[in-house]
C-alpha positions as CSV (number, residue, x, y, z in Angstrom):
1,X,47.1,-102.0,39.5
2,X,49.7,-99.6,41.2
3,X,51.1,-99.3,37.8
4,X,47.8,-99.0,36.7
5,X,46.9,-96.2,39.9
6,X,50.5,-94.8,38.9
7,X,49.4,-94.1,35.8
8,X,46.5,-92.7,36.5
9,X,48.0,-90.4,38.8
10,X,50.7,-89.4,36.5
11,X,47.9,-88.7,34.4
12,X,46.0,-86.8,36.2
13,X,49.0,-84.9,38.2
14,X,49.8,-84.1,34.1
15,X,46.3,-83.0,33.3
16,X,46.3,-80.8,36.2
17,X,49.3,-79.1,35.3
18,X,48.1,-79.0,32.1
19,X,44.7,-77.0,33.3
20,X,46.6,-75.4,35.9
21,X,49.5,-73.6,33.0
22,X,46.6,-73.6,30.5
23,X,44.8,-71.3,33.1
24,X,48.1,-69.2,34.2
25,X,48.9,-68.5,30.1
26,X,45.2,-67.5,29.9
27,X,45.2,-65.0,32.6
28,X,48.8,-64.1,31.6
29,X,47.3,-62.8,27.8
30,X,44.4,-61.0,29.3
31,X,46.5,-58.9,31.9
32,X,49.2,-57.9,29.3
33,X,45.7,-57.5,26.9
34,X,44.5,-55.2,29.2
35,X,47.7,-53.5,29.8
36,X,48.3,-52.7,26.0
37,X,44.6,-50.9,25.7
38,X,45.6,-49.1,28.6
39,X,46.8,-46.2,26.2
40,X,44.0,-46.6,24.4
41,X,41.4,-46.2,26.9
42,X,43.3,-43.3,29.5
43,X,45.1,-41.4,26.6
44,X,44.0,-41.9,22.7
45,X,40.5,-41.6,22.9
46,X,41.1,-37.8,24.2
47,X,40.7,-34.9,21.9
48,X,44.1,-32.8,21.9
49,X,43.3,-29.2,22.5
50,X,46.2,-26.9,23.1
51,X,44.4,-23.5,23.5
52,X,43.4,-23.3,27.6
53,X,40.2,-21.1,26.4
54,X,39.1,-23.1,24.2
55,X,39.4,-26.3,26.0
56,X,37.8,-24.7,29.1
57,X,34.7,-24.2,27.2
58,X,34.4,-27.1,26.0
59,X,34.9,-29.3,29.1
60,X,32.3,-26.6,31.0
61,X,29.6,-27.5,27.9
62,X,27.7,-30.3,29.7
63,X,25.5,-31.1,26.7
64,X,29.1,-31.9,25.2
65,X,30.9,-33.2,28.3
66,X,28.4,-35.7,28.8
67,X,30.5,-37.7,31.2
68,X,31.3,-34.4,33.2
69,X,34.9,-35.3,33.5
70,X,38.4,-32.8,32.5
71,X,39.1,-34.1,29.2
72,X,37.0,-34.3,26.3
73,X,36.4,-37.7,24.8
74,X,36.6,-38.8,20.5
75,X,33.3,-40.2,21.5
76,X,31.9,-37.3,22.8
77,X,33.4,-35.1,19.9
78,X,32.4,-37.1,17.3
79,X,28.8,-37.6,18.5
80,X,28.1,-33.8,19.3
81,X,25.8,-32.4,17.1
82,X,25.1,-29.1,18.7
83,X,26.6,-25.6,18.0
84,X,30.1,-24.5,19.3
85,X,29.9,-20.6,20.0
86,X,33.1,-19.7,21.1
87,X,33.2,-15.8,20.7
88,X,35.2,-13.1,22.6
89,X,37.3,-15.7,24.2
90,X,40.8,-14.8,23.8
91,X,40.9,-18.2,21.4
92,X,44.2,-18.1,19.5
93,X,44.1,-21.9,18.4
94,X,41.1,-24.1,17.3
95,X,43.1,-27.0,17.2
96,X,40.6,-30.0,18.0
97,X,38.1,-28.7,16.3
98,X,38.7,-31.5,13.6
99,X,37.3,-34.3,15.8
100,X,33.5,-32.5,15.9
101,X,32.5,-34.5,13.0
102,X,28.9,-33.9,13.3
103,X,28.7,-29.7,14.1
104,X,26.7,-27.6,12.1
105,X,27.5,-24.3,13.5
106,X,30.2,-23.1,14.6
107,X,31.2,-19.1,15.7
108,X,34.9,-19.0,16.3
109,X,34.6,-14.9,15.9
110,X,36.5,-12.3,17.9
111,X,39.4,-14.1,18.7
112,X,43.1,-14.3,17.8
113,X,42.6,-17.4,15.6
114,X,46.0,-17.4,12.9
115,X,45.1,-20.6,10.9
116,X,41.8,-22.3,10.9
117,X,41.0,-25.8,9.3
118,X,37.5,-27.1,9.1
119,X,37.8,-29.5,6.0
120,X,36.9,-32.5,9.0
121,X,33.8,-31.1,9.7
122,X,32.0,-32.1,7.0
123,X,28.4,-31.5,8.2
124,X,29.3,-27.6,8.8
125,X,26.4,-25.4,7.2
126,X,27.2,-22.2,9.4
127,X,31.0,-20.8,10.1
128,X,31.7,-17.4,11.6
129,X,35.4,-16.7,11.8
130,X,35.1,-12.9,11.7
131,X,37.5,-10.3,13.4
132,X,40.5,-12.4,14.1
133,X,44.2,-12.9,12.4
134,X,43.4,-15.2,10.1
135,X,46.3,-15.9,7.2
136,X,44.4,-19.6,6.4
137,X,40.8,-20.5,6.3
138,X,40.4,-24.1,4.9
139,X,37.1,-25.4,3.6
140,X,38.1,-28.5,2.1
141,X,34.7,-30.1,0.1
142,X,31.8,-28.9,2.4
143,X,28.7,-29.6,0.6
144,X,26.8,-28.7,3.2
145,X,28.3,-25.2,3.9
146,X,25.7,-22.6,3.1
147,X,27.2,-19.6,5.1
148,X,30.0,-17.8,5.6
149,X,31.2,-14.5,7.5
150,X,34.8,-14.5,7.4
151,X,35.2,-10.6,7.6
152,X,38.0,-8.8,9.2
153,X,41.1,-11.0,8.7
154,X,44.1,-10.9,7.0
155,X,43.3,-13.9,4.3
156,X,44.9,-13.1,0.9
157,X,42.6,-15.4,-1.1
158,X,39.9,-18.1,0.0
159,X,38.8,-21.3,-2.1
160,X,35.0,-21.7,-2.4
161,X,35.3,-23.3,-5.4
162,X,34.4,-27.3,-3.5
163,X,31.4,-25.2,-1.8
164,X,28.5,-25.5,-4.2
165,X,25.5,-24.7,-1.9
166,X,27.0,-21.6,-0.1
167,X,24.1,-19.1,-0.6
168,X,25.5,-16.6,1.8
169,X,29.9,-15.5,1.7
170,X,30.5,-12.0,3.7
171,X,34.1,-11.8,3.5
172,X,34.9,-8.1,3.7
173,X,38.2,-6.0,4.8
174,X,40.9,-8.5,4.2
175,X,43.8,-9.0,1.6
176,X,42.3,-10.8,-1.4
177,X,43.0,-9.6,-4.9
178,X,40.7,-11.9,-6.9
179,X,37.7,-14.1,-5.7
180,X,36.2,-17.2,-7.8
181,X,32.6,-17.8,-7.0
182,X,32.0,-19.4,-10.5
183,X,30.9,-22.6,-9.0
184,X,29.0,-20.8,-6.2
185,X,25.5,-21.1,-8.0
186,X,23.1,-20.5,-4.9
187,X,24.8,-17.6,-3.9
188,X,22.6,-15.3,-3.0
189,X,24.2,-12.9,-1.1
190,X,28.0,-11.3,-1.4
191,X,29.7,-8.9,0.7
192,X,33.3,-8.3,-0.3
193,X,34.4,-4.0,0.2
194,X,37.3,-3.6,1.7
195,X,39.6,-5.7,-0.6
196,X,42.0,-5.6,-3.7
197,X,39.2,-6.9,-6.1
198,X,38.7,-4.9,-9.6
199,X,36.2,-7.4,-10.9
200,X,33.9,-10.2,-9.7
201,X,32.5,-12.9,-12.6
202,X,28.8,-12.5,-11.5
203,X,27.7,-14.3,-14.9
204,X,27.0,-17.7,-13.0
205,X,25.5,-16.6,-10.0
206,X,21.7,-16.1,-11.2
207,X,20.3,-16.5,-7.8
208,X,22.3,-13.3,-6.6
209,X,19.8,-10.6,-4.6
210,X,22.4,-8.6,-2.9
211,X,25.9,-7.5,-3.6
212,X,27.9,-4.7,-1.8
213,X,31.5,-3.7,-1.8
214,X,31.5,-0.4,0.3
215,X,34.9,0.7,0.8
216,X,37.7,-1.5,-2.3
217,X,39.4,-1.2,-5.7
218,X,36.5,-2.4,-8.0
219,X,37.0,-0.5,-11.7
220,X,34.6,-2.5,-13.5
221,X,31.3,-4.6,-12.8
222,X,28.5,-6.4,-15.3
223,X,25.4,-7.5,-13.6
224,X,23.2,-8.0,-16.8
225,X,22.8,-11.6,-16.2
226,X,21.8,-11.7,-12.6
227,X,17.8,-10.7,-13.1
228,X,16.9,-11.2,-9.7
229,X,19.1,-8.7,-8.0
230,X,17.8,-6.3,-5.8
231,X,20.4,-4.4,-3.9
232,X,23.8,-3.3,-5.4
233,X,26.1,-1.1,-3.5
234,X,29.5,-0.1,-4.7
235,X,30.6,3.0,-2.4
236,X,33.9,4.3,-2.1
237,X,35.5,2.2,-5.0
238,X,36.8,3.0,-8.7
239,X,34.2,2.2,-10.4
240,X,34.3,3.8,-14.2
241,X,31.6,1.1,-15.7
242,X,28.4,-0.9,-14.4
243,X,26.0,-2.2,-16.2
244,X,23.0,-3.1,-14.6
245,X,20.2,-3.6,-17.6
246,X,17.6,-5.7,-17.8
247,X,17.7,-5.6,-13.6
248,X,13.7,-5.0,-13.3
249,X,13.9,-6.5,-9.5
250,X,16.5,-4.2,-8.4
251,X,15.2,-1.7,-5.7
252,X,18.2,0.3,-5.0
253,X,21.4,1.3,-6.1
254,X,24.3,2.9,-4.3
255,X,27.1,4.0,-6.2
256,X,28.8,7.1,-3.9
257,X,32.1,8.0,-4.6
258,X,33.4,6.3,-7.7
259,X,34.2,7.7,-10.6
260,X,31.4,7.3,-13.4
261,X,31.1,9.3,-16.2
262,X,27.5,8.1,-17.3
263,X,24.9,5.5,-15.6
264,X,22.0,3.5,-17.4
265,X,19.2,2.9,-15.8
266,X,16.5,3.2,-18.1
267,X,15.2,-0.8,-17.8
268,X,15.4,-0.6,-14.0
269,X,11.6,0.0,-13.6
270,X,11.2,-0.9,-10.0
271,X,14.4,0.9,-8.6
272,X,13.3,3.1,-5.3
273,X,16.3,4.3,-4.3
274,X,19.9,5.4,-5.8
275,X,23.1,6.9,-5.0
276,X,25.3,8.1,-7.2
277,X,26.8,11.3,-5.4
278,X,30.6,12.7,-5.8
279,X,31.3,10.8,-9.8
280,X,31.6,12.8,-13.0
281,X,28.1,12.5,-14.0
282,X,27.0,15.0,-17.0
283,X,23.7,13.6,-16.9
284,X,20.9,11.5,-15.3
285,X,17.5,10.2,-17.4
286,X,14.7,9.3,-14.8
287,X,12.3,8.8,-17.1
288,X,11.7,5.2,-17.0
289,X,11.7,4.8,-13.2
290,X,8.2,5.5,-12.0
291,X,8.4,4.2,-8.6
292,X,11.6,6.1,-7.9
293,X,11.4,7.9,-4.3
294,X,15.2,9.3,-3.0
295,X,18.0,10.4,-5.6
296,X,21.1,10.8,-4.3
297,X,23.3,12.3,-7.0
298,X,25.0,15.4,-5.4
299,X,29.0,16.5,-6.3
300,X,28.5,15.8,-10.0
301,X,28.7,17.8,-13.4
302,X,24.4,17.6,-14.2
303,X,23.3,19.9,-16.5
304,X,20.1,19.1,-15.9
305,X,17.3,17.1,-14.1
306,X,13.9,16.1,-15.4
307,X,12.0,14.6,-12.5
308,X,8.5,14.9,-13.9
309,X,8.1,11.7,-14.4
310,X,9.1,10.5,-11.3
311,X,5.7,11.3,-9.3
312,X,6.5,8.7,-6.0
313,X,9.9,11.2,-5.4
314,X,10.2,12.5,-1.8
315,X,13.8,12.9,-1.2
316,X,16.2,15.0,-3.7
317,X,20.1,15.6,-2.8
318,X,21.2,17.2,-5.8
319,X,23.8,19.8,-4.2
320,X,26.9,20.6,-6.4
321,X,26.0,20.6,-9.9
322,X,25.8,22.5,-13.1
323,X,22.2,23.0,-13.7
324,X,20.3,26.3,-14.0
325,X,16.8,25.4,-13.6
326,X,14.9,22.6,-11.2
327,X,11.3,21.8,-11.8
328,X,9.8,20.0,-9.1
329,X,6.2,21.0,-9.7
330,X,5.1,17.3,-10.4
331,X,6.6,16.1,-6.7
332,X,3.5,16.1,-4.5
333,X,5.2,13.3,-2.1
334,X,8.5,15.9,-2.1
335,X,9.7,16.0,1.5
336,X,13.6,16.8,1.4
337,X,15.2,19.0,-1.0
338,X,19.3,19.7,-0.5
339,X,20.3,21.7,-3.4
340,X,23.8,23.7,-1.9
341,X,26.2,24.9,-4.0
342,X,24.2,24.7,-7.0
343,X,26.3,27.8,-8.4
344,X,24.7,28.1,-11.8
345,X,21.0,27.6,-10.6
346,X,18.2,30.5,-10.9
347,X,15.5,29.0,-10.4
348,X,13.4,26.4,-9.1
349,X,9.8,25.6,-9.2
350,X,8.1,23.7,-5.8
351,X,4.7,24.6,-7.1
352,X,3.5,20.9,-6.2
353,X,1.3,21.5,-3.2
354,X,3.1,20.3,-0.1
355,X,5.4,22.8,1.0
356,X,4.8,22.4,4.4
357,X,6.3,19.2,4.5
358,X,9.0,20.0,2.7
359,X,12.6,20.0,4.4
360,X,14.6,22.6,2.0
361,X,18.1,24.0,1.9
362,X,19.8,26.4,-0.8
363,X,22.8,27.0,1.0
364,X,25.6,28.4,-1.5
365,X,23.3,29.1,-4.8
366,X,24.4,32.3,-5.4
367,X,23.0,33.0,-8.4
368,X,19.7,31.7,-7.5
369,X,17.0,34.5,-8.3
370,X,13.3,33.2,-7.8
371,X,11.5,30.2,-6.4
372,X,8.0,29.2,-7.6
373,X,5.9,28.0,-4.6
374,X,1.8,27.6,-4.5
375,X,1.3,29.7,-1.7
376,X,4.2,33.0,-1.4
377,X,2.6,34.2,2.1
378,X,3.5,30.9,3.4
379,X,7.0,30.2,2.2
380,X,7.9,33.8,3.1
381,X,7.0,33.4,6.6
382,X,8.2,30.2,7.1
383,X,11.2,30.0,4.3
384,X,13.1,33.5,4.1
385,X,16.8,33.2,6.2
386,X,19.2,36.1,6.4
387,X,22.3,34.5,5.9
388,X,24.7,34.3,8.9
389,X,27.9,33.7,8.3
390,X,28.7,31.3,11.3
391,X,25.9,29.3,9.7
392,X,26.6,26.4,7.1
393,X,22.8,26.1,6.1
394,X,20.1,28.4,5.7
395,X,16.6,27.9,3.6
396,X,16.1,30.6,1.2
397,X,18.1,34.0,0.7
398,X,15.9,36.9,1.7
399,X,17.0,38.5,-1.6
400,X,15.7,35.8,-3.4
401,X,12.4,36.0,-5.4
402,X,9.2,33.9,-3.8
403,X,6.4,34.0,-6.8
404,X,4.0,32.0,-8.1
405,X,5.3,31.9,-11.5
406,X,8.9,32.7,-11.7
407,X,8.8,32.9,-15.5
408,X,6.6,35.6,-15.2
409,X,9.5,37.6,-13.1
410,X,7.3,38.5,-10.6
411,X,6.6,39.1,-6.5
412,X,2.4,39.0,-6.9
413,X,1.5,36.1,-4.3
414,X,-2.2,36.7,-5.3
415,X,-2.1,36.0,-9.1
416,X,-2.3,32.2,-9.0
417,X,-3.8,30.9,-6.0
418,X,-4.5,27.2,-7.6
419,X,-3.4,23.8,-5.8
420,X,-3.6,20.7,-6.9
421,X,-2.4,18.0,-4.7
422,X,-2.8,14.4,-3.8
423,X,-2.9,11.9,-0.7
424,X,-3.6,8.4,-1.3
425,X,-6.9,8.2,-3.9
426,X,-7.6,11.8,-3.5
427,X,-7.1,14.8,-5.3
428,X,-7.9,18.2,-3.9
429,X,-8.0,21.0,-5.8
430,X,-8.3,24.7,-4.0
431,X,-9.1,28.1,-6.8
432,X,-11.7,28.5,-9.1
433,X,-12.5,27.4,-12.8
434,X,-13.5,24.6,-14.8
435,X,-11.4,21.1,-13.6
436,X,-11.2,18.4,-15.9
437,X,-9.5,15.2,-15.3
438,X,-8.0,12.7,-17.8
439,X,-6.9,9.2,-17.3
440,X,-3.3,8.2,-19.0
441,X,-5.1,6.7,-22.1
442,X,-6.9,10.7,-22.8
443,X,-10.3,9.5,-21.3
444,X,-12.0,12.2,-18.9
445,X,-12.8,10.8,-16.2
446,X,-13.9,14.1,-14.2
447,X,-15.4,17.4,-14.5
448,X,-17.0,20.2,-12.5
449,X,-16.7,23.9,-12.0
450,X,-15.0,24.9,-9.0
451,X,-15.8,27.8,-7.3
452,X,-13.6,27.6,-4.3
453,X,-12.4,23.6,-3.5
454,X,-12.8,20.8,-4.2
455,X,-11.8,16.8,-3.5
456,X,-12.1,14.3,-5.6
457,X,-11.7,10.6,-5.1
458,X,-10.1,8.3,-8.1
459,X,-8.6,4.5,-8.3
460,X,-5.3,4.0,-8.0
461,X,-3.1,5.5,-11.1
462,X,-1.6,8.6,-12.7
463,X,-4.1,11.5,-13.7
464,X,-3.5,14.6,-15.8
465,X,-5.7,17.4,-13.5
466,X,-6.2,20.4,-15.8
467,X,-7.8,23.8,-14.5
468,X,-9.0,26.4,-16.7
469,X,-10.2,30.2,-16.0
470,X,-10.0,33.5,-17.8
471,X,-9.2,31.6,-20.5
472,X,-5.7,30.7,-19.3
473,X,-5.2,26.3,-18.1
474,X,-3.2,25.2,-15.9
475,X,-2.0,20.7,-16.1
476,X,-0.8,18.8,-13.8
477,X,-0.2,14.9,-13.2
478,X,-0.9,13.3,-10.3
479,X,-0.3,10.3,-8.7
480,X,-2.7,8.3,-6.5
481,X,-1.4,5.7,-4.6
């Protein structure tokens, strides 16, 4: 029995030390358990971010700093799906960035950022980087990046190649010498002046609506396969080719200050606006271009301007070149005329009804002689400048001739006191005669005899308006809006 007791109690004095060691070793794993995740829980799971500003920004964002504490949490990085708009903040290192997994947007612009890695933040659609110091700007395989404004730094080249849905890349005034956007078919918009570039492969970017490189080295540029284009400007480059045909979207064109010697735009049918001032233009055809409303195309070598055709025109800026004669007398929507230093121009003919509204300068066209206006009481009263010599501008020479025919050689303001003009679906007519008005397919769609005026109201269209009287007509096309 005591044997029996003895053993038992040895047993259970073993069994207890046995539970009571088993327990101690237990305890004993979880504390130095605990211990070991210490690291992990106080120190690894915070984002490292070197730059004060930056970090100070991002601690202060309570929608990021959920748990409102001095560090910012992996966690709370990854998890953030908001924008990070850190702008004007004397940011010189982005470092920590990478952990934002989940960002969209990001504006980093305006800051002394050197080197700039977003390849981690592979949910980015929108990065601004502009106006900083940028030497690297890494965008690793960002499918989902669709902008980017990275103007203003000092990158020599940037891959976009891994980009494919980037619709949007402004990357102006830095250091590049060539750019690939081969692979950059949704590109729809590219910004680039200010760089080493002479040529851009446009040939795979068919989406492209807007392209400008004001201010850069381009020599050369083919847009013939980008049909949907509607805004090229090229300013301040040296540019001796484009060609832009078959470009029936394209609304404007600005090619200042290259140095072109010839310019087609003959299949541009809906261009409004062009450029084309200080190149070594001999000639411009406007034939074609219907809808066309402000030429810029001063400091060239013209001979000579046909702008008859062009009945939507209201702004003209054709100031030192070579032509002798301008015939404006289809222009009823003509509000600004700057023709200085046209040395070798005599005449010019403004008989198209709206001199009133008509903003005019002949400054420098010393040989000019006569100018053809509807009404000469008018435009002598309201035109004739005596030159002054501290003056740059002036409207018309008082020496020069005002008539109403200035083939005729004459002063007689009352030998043609006919107007035709036009304002929206109206034509009004002022003298006396027969009127007849034809449609463009030679069917008359009007007659009367006028005895003093007249208005008459049309579709929309172009209409030839021809007067007759004493046996002598006068034609004119019109254009009703």
């Amino acid at each position: 029995m005591n044997l029996y007791y003895r053993n038992r109690w040895q047993l259970a004095f073993i069994n207890l030390n046995s539970l009571t060691l088993a327990y101690k070793s237990t305890t004993l794993k979880k504390i130095i358990f605990l211990f070991l995740l210490l690291p992990v829980i106080g120190f690894a799971q915070n984002v490292s971010i070197p730059d004060a500003n930056f970090k100070s920004y991002l601690v202060n964002y309570t929608s990021l700093n959920t748990n409102g504490d001095d560090e910012i949490q992996e966690s709370e990085a990854n998890s953030f799906t908001g924008k990070i708009v850190v702008t004007y903040d004397s940011i010189a290192d982005l470092t920590g960035i990478e952990s934002f997994t989940s960002i969209t947007w990001l504006d980093c612009g305006n800051n002394q950022i050197t080197s700039l890695d977003v390849s981690a933040n592979t949910e980015l659609e929108t990065l601004y980087c502009e106006n900083n110091e940028l030497t690297t700007l890494n965008l690793g395989t960002i499918s989902n990046l669709t902008s980017l404004w990275c103007e203003d730094n000092l990158l020599e080249s940037i891959d976009v190649t891994n980009n494919p849905n980037l619709y949007m890349i402004w990357c102006k005034k830095n250091n590049f010498i060539n750019l690939d956007v081969s692979t950059n078919i949704a590109l729809t918009s590219l910004r680039c002046g200010y760089n080493s570039i002479t040529n851009i492969d446009l040939s795979k970017n068919l989406a492209l609506t807007n392209f400008e490189s004001r201010g850069g080295k381009l020599d050369s540029m083919d847009f013939s396969s980008n049909s949907l284009i509607k805004y090229i400007s090229i300013y301040a480059n040296e540019l001796k080719y484009i060609n832009v045909s078959g470009l029936d979207s394209m609304v404007s064109l600005e090619l200042g200050q290259n140095v072109l010697t010839s310019i087609d735009i003959s299949t541009n049918t809906s261009l409004i606006d062009i450029g084309i001032s200080f190149n070594n233009l001999t000639s411009l055809n406007t034939t074609n271009n219907a809808l066309l409303e402000s030429v810029g195309c001063a400091a060239n070598s013209i001979e000579e301007f046909n702008f008859s055709d062009n009945l939507l025109l209201e702004s003209v800026g054709c100031w030192g070149n070579n032509m002798t004669n301008l015939d404006l007398s289809n222009n009823t929507s003509l509000t600004y005329l700057h023709s200085i230093n046209c040395h070798s121009m005599t005449n010019i003919d403004l008989r198209n009804g709206n001199l009133e509204n008509l903003d005019l300068t002949t400054w420098g066209c010393n040989s000019l002689t006569c100018v053809s206006v509807d009404d000469t009481t008018w435009a002598k009263e309201n035109w004739i400048t005596t030159p002054d010599p501290w003056v740059a501008q002036y409207t018309i020479d008082s020496n020069v001739i005002i008539s109403t025919d200035c083939t005729l050689g004459i002063r007689d303001e009352h030998r043609d006191k006919t107007t035709i003009t036009a304002y929206r679906k109206t034509i009004n007519i002022k003298g006396k005669g027969a009127v007849s008005i034809f449609n463009l397919t030679g069917q008359q769609v009007h007659q009367e005899n006028m005895k003093g005026s007249t208005s008459i109201t049309l579709q929309s269209g172009i209409y030839l308006v021809r007067i007759t009287a004493e046996g002598k007509s006068k034609t004119k096309k019109v254009y009703l809006k």
